[in-house]
C-alpha positions as CSV (number, residue, x, y, z in Angstrom):
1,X,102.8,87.4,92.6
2,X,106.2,87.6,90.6
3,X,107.3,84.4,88.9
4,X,111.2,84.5,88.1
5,X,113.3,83.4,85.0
6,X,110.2,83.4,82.5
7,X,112.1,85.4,79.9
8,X,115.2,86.5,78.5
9,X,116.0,89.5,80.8
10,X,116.3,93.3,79.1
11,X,119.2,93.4,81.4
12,X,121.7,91.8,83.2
13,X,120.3,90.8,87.0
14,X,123.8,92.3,88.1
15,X,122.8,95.8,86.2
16,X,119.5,96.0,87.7
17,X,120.7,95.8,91.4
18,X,123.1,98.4,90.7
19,X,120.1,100.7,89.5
20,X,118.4,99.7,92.2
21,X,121.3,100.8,94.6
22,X,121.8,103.8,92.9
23,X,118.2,104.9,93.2
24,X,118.0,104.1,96.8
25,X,121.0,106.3,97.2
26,X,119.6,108.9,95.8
27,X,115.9,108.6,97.2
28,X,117.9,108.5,100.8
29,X,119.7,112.0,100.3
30,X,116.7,113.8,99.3
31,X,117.1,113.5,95.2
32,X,114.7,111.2,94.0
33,X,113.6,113.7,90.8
34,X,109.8,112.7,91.5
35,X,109.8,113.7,95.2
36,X,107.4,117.3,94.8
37,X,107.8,120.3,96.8
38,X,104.7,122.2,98.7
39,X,104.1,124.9,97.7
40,X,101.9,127.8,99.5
41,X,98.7,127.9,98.1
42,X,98.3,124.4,96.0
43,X,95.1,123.1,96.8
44,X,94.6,126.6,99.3
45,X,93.8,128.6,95.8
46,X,90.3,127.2,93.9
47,X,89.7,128.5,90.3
48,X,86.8,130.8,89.7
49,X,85.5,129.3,86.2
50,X,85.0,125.9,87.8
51,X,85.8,125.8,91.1
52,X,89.3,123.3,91.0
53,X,92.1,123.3,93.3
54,X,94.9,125.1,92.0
55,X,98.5,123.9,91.9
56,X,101.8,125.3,91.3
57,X,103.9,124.9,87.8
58,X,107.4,125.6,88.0
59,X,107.9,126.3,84.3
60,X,104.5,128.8,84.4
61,X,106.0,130.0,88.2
62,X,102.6,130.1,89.4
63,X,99.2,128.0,89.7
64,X,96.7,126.4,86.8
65,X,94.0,125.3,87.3
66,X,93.9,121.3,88.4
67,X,91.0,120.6,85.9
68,X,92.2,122.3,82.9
69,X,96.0,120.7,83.9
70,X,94.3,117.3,83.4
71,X,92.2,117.4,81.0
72,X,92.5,120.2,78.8
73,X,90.5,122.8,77.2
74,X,87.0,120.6,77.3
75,X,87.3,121.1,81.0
76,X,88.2,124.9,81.3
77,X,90.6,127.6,80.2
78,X,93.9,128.0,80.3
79,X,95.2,130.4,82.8
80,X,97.8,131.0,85.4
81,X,98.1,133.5,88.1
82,X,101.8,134.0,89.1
83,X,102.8,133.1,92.7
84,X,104.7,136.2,93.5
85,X,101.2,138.4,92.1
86,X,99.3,136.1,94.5
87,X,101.5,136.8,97.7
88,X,101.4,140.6,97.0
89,X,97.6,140.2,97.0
90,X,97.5,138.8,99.8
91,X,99.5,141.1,101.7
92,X,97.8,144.1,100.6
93,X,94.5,142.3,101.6
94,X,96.2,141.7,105.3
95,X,97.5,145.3,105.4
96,X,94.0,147.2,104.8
97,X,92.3,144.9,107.3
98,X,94.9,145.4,109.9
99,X,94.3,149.5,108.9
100,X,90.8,148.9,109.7
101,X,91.4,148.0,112.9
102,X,92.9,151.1,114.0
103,X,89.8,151.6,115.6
104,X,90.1,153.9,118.8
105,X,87.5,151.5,120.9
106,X,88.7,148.7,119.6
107,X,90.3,147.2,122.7
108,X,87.1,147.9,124.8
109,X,85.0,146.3,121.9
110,X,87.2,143.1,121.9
111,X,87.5,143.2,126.0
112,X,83.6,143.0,126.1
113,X,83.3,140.4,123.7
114,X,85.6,138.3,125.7
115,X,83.6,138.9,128.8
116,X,80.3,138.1,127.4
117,X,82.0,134.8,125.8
118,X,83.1,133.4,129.3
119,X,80.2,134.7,131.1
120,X,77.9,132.3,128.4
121,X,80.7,129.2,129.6
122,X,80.6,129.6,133.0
């Protein structure tokens, strides 16, 4: 419930519609300054001390940990792993599964499975 004219306004009603068309303006093409961009891995990447969803800091260029970002020390330490560190991980991780799978009957292995999967539907 909003009751008008109770006060002396800060400022001017003419001002404040002005603001008000300016921000709508600016939300419209895409710069309203709190709008937040995804990023990969927030909430993907959990902490290991306690267990948190991780999210990204631009000025850290990487991800904190979500409990220690809110509320401090009391809640766990401070650290940061670097989003660029995390991809390159990651990648490496993909590449020496997708070596182990060079495996010469691996085809045959997968056909099988396949065949014993839609045998058990049918």
């Amino acid at each position: 419930m909003t009751i008008s004219d109770t006060h002396e306004p800060i400022i001017s009603r003419d001002v404040f519609e002005q603001v008000q068309s300016l921000l709508e303006q600016k939300a419209k093409r895409g710069q309203g300054g709190t709008r937040k961009r995804n990023h990969l891995f927030t909430n993907i990447a959990y902490c290991s001390d306690c267990g948190k969803a991780m999210h990204y800091r631009i000025n850290r260029k990487g991800y904190i940990c979500r409990s220690y970002a809110k509320h401090g020390k009391k809640a766990c330490s401070s650290h940061v792993i670097k989003e660029q560190l995390l991809i390159e991980i990651i990648l490496d991780d993909l590449k020496e599964m997708a070596n182990g799978l060079e495996h010469p009957d691996l085809e045959i292995i997968i056909e099988k499975k396949v065949k014993a999967t839609e045998n058990k539907m049918s």
